[in-house]
Backbone atoms as SQL, in Angstrom:
CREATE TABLE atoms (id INTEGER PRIMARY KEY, chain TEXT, resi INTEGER, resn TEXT, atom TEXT, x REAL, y REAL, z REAL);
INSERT INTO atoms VALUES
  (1, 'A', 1, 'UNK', 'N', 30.458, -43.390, 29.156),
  (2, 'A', 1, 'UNK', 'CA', 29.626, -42.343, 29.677),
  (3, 'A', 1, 'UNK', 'C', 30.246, -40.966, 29.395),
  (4, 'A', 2, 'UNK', 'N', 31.570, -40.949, 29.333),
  (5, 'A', 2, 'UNK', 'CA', 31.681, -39.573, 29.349),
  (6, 'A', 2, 'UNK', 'C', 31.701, -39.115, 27.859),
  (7, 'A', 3, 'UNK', 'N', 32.136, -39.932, 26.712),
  (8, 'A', 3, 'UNK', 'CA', 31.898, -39.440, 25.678),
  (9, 'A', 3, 'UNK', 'C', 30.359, -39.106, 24.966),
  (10, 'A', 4, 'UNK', 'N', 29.856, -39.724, 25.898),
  (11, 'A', 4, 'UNK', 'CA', 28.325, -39.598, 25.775),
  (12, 'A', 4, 'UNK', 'C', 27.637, -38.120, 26.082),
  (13, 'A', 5, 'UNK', 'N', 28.578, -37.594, 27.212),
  (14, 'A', 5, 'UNK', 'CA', 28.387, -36.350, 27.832),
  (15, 'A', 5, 'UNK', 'C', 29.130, -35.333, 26.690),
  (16, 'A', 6, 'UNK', 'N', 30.392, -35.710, 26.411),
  (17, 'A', 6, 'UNK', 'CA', 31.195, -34.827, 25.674),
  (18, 'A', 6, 'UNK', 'C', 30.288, -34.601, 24.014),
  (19, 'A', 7, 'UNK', 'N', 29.915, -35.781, 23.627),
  (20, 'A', 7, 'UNK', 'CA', 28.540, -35.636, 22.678),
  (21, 'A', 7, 'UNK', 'C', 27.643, -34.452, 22.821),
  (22, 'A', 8, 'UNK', 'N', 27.080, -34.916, 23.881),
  (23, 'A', 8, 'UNK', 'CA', 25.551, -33.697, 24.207),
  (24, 'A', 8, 'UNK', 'C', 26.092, -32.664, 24.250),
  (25, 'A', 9, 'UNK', 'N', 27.420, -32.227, 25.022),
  (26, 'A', 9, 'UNK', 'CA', 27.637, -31.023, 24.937),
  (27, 'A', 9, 'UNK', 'C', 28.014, -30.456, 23.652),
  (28, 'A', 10, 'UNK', 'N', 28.863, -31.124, 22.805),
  (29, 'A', 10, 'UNK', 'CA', 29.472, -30.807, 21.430),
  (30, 'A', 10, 'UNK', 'C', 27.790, -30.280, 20.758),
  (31, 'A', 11, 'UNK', 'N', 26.914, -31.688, 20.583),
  (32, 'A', 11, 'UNK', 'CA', 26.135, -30.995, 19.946),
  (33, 'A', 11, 'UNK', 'C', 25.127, -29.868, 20.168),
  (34, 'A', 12, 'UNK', 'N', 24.799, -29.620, 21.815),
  (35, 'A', 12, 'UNK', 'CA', 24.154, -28.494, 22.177),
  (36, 'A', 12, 'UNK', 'C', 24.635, -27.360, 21.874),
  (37, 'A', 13, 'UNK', 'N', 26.495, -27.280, 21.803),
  (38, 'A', 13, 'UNK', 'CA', 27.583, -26.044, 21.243),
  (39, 'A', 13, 'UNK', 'C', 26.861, -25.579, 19.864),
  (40, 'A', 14, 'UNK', 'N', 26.660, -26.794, 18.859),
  (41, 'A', 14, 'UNK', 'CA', 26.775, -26.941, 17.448),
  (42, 'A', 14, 'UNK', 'C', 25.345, -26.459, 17.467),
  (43, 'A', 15, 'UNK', 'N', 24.268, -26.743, 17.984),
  (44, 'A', 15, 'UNK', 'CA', 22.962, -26.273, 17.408),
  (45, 'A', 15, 'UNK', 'C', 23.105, -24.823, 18.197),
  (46, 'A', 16, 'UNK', 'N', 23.278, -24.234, 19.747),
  (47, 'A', 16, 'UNK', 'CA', 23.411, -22.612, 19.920),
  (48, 'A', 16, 'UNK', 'C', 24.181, -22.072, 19.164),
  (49, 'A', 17, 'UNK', 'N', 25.300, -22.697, 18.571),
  (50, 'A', 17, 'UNK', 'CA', 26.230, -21.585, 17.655),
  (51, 'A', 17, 'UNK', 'C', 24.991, -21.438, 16.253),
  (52, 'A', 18, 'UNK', 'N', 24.639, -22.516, 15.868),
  (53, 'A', 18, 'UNK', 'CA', 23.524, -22.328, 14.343),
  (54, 'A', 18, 'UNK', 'C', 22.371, -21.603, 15.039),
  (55, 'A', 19, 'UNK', 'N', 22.026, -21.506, 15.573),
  (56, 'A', 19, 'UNK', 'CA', 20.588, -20.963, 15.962),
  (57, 'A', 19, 'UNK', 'C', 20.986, -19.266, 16.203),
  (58, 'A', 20, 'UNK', 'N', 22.579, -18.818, 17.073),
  (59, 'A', 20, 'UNK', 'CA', 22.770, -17.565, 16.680),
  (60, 'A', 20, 'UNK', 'C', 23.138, -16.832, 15.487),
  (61, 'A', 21, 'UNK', 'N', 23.680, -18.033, 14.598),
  (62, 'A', 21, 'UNK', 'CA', 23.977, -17.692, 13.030),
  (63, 'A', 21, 'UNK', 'C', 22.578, -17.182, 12.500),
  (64, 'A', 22, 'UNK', 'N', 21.505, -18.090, 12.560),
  (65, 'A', 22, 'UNK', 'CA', 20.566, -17.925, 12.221),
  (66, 'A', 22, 'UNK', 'C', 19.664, -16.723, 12.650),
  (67, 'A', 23, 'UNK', 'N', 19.830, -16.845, 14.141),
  (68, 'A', 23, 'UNK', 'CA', 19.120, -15.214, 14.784),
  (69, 'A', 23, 'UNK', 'C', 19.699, -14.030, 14.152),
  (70, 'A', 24, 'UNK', 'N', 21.016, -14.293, 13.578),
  (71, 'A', 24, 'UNK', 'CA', 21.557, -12.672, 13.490),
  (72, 'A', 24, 'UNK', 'C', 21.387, -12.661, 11.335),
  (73, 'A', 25, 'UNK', 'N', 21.427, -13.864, 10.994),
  (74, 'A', 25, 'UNK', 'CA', 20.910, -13.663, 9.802),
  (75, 'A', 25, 'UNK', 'C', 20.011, -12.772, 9.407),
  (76, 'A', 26, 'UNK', 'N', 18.728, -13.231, 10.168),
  (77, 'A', 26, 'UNK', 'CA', 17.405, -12.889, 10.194),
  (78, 'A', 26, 'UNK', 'C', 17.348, -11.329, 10.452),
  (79, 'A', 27, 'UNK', 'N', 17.774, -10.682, 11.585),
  (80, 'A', 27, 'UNK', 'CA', 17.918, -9.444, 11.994),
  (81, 'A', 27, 'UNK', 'C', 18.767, -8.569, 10.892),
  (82, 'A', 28, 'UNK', 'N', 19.838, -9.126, 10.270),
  (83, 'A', 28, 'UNK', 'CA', 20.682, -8.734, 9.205),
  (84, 'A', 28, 'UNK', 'C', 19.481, -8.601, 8.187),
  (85, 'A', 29, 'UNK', 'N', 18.857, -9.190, 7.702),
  (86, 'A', 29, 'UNK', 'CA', 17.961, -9.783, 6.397),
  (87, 'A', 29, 'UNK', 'C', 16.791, -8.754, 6.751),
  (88, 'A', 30, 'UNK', 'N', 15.948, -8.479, 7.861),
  (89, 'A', 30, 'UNK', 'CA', 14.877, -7.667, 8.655),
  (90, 'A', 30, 'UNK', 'C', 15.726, -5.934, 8.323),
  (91, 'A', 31, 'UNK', 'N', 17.210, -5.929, 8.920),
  (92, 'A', 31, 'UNK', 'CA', 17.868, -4.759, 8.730),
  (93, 'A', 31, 'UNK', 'C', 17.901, -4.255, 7.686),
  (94, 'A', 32, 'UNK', 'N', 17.947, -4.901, 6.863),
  (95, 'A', 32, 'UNK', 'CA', 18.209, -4.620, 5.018),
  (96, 'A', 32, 'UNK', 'C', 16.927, -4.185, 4.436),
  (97, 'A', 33, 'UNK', 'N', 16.109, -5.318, 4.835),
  (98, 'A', 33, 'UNK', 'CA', 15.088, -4.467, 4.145),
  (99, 'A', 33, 'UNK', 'C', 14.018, -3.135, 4.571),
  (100, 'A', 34, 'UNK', 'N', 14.540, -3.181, 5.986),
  (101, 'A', 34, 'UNK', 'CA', 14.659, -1.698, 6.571),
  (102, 'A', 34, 'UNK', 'C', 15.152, -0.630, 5.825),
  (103, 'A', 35, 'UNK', 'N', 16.213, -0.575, 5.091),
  (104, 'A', 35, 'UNK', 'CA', 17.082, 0.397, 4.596),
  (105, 'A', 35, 'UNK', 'C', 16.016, 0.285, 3.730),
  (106, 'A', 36, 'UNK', 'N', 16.117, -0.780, 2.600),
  (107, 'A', 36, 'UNK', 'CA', 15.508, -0.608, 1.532),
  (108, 'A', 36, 'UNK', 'C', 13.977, 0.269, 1.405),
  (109, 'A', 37, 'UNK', 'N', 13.425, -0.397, 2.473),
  (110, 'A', 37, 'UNK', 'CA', 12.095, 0.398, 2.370),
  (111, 'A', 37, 'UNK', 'C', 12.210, 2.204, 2.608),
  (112, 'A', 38, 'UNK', 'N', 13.280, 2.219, 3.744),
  (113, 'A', 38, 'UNK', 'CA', 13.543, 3.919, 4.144),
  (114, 'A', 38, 'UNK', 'C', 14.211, 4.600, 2.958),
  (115, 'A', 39, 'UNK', 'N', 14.571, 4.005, 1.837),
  (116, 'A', 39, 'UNK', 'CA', 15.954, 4.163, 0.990),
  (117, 'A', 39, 'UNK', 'C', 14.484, 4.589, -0.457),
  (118, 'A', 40, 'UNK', 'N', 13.629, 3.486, -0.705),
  (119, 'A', 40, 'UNK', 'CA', 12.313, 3.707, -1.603),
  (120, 'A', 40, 'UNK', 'C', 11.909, 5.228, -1.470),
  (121, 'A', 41, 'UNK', 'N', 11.686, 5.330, 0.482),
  (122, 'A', 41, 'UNK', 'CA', 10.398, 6.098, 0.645),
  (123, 'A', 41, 'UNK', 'C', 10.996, 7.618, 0.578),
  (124, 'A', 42, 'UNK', 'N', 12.314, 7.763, 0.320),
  (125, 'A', 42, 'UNK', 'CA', 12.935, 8.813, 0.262),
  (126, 'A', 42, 'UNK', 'C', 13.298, 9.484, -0.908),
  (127, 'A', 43, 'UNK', 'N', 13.572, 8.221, -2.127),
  (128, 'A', 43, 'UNK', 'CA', 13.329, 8.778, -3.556),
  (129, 'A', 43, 'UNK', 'C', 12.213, 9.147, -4.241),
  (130, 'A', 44, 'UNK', 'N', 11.106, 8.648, -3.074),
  (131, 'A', 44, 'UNK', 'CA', 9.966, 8.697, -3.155),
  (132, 'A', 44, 'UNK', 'C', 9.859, 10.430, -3.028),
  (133, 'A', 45, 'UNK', 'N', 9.538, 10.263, -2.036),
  (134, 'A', 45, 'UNK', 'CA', 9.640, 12.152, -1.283),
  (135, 'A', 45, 'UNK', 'C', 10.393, 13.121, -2.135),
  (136, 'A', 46, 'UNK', 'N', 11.440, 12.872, -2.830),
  (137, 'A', 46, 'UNK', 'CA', 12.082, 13.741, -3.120),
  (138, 'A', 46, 'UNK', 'C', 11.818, 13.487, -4.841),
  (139, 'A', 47, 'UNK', 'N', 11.088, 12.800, -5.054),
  (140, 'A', 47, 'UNK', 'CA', 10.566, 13.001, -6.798),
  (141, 'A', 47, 'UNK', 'C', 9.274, 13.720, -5.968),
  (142, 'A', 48, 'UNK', 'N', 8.433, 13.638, -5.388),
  (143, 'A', 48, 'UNK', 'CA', 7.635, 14.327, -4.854),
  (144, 'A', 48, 'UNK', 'C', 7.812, 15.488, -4.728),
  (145, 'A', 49, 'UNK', 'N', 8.765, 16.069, -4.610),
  (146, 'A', 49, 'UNK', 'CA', 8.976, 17.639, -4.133),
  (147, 'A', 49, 'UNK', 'C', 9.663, 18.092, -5.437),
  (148, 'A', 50, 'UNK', 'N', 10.435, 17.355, -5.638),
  (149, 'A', 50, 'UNK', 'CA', 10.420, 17.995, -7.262),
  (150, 'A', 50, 'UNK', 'C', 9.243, 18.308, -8.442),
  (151, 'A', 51, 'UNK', 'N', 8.073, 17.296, -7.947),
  (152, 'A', 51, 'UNK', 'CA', 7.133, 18.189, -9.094),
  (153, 'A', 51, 'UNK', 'C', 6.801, 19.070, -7.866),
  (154, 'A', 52, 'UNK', 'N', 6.453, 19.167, -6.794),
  (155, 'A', 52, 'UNK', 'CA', 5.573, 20.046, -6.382),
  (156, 'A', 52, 'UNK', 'C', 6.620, 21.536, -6.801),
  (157, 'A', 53, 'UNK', 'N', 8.168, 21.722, -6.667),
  (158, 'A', 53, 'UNK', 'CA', 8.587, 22.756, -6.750),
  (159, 'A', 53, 'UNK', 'C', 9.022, 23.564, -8.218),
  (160, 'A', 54, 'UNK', 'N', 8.541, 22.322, -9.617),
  (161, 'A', 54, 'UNK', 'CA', 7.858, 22.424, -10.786),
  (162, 'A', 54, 'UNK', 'C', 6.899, 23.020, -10.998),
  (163, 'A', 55, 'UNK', 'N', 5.629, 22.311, -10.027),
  (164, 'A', 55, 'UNK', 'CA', 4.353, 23.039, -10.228),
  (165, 'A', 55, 'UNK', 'C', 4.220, 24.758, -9.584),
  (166, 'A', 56, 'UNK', 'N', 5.082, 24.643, -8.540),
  (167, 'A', 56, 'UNK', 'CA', 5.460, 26.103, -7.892),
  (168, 'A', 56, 'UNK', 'C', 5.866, 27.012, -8.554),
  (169, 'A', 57, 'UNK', 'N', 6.784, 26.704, -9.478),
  (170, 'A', 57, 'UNK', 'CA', 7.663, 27.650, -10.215),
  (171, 'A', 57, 'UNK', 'C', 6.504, 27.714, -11.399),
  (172, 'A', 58, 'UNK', 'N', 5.785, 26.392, -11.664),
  (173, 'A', 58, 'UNK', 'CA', 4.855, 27.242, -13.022),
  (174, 'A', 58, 'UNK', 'C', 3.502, 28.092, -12.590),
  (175, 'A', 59, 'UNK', 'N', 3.332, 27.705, -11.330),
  (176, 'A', 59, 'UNK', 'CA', 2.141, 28.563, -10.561),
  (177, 'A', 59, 'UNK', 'C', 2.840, 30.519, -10.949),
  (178, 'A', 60, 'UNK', 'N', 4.071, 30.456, -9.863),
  (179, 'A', 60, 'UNK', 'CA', 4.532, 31.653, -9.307),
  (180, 'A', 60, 'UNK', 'C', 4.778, 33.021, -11.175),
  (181, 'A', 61, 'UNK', 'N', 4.657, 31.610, -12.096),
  (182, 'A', 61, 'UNK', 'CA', 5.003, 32.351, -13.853),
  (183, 'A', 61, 'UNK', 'C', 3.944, 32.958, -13.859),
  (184, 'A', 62, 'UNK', 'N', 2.907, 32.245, -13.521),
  (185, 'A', 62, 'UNK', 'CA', 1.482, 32.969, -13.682),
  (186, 'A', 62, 'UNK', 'C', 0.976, 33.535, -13.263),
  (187, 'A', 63, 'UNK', 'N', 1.351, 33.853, -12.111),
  (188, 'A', 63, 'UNK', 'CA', 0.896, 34.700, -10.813),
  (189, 'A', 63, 'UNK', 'C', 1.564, 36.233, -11.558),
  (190, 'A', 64, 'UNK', 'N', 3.111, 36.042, -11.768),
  (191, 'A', 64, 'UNK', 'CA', 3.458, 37.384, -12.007),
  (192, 'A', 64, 'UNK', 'C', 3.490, 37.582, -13.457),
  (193, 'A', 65, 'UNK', 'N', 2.854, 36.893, -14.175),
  (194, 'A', 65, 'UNK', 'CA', 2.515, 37.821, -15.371),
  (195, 'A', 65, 'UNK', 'C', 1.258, 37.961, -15.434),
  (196, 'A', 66, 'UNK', 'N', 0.253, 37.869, -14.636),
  (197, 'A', 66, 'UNK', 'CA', -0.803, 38.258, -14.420),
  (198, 'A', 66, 'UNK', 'C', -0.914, 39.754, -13.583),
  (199, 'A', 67, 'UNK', 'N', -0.092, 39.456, -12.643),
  (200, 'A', 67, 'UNK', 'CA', 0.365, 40.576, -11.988),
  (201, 'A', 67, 'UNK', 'C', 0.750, 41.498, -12.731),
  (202, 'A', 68, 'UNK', 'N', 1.625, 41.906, -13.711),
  (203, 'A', 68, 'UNK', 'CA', 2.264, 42.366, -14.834),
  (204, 'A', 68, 'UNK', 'C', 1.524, 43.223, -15.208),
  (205, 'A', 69, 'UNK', 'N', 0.287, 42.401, -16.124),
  (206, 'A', 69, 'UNK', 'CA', -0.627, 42.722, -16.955),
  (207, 'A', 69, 'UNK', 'C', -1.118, 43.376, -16.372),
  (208, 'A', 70, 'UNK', 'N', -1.830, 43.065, -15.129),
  (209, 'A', 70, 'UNK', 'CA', -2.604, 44.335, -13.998),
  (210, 'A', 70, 'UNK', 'C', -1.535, 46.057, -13.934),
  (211, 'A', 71, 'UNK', 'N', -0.643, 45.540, -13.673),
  (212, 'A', 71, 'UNK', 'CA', 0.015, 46.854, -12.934),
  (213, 'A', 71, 'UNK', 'C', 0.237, 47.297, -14.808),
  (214, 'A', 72, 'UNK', 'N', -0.068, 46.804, -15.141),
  (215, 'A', 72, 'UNK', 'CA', -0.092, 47.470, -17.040),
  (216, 'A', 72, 'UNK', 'C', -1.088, 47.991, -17.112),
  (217, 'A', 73, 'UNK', 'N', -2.177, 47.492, -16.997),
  (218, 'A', 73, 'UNK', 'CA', -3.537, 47.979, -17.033),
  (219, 'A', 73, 'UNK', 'C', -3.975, 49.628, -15.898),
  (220, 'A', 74, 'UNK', 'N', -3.336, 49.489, -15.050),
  (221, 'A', 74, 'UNK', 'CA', -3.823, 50.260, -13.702),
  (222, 'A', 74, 'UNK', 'C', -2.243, 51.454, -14.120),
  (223, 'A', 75, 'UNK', 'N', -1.286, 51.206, -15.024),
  (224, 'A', 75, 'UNK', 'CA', -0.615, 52.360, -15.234),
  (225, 'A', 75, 'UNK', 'C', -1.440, 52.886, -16.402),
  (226, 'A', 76, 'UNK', 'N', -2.003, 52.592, -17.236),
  (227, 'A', 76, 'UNK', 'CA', -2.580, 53.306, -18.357),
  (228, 'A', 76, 'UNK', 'C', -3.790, 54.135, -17.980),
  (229, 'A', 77, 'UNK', 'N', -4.509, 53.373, -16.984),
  (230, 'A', 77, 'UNK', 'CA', -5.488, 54.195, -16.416),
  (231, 'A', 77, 'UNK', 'C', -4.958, 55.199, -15.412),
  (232, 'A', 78, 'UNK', 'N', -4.238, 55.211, -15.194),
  (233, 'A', 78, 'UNK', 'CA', -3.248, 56.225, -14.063),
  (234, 'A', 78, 'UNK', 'C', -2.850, 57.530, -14.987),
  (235, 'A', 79, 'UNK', 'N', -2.793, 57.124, -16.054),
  (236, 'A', 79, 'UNK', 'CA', -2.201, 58.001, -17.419),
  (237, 'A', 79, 'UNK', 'C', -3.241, 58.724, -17.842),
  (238, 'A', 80, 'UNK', 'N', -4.505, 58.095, -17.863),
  (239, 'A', 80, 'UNK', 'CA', -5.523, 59.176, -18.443),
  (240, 'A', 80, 'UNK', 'C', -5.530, 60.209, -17.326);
């Protein structure tokens, strides 16, 4: 009888110790691909803002040589 007991307990030890291996696997494995997805969505964002601050800088070219041309135009007429 008692090795019978010392049994159940050994193996109830042996399956809670695997079942927390396993719980913290899972949470490890869930954690990771946490990063990964936050780790995507950030190279993401930041190729994102690089064209937008591309498209900014080729907006702001055009803005002031348009500008340019005006204050060219509005000095010549200032001249007559």
């Amino acid at each position: 009888m008692m090795i019978e007991i010392f049994a159940a307990v050994a193996g109830a030890s042996l399956s809670w110790a695997a079942m927390g291996s396993l719980g913290r696997s899972s949470r490890a494995q869930s954690q990771q691909d946490a990063v990964v997805r936050l780790t995507s969505a950030v190279e993401h964002i930041a190729t994102q803002l690089e064209v937008m601050h591309l498209d900014m800088r080729e907006e702001r070219k055009e803005t002031f040589g348009r500008l340019n041309s005006v204050e060219q135009r509005v000095s010549k007429l200032e001249g007559r």
